[in-house]
C-alpha positions in Angstrom: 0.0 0.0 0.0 2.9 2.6 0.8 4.8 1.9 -2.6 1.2 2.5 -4.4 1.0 5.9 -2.5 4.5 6.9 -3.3 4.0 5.9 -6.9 0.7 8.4 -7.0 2.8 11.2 -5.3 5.5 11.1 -7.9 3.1 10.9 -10.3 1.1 14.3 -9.3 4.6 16.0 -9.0 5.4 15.4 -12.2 2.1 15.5 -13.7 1.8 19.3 -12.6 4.9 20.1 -14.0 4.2 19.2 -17.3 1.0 21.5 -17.4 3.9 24.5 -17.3 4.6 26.6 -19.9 7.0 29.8 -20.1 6.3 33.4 -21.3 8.3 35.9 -22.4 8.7 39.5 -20.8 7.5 42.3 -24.3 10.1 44.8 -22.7 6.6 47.0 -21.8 6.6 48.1 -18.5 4.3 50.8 -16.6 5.3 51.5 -12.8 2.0 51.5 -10.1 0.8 51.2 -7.1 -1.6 48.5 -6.1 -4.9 47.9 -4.2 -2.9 47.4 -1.0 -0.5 50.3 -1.5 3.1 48.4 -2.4 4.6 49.9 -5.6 4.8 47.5 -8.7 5.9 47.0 -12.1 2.9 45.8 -14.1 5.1 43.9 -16.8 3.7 42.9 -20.4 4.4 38.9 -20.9 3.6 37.0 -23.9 2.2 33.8 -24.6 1.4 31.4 -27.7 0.1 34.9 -29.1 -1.2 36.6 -26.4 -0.4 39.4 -24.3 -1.1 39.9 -20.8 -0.1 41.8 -17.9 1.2 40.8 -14.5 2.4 42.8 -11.4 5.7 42.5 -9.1 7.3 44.2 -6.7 10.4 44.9 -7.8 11.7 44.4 -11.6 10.4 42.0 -14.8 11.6 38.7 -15.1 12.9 38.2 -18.1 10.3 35.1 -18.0 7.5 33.5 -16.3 5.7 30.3 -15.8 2.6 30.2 -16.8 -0.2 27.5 -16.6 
């Protein structure tokens, strides 16, 4: 029975990881503050296509997991 667990933990680790993909930082940034008052970089990221936006504190990475 413990081997059958172990063999369905491993199996959701590396399940999840597959479903990862990575994006790609445009270069477009616009500085802000958000909802809870920290300052942010809202960074452009694209994907298969598509463009969307995500905040940090701090700088852009250059890329970003996305799922």
């Amino acid at each position: 029975m413990g081997k059958v667990i172990f063999a369905l933990v491993i199996g959701l680790i590396f399940s999840s990881a597959a479903d990862a993909a990575t994006a790609f930082w445009t270069g477009q940034v616009n500085y802000g503050q958000s909802v809870t008052g920290q300052f942010v970089a809202n960074c452009q990221y694209q994907y298969a296509g598509k463009y969307f936006w995500q905040a940090f504190v701090g700088n852009c990475p250059s890329s970003i997991e996305v799922y």
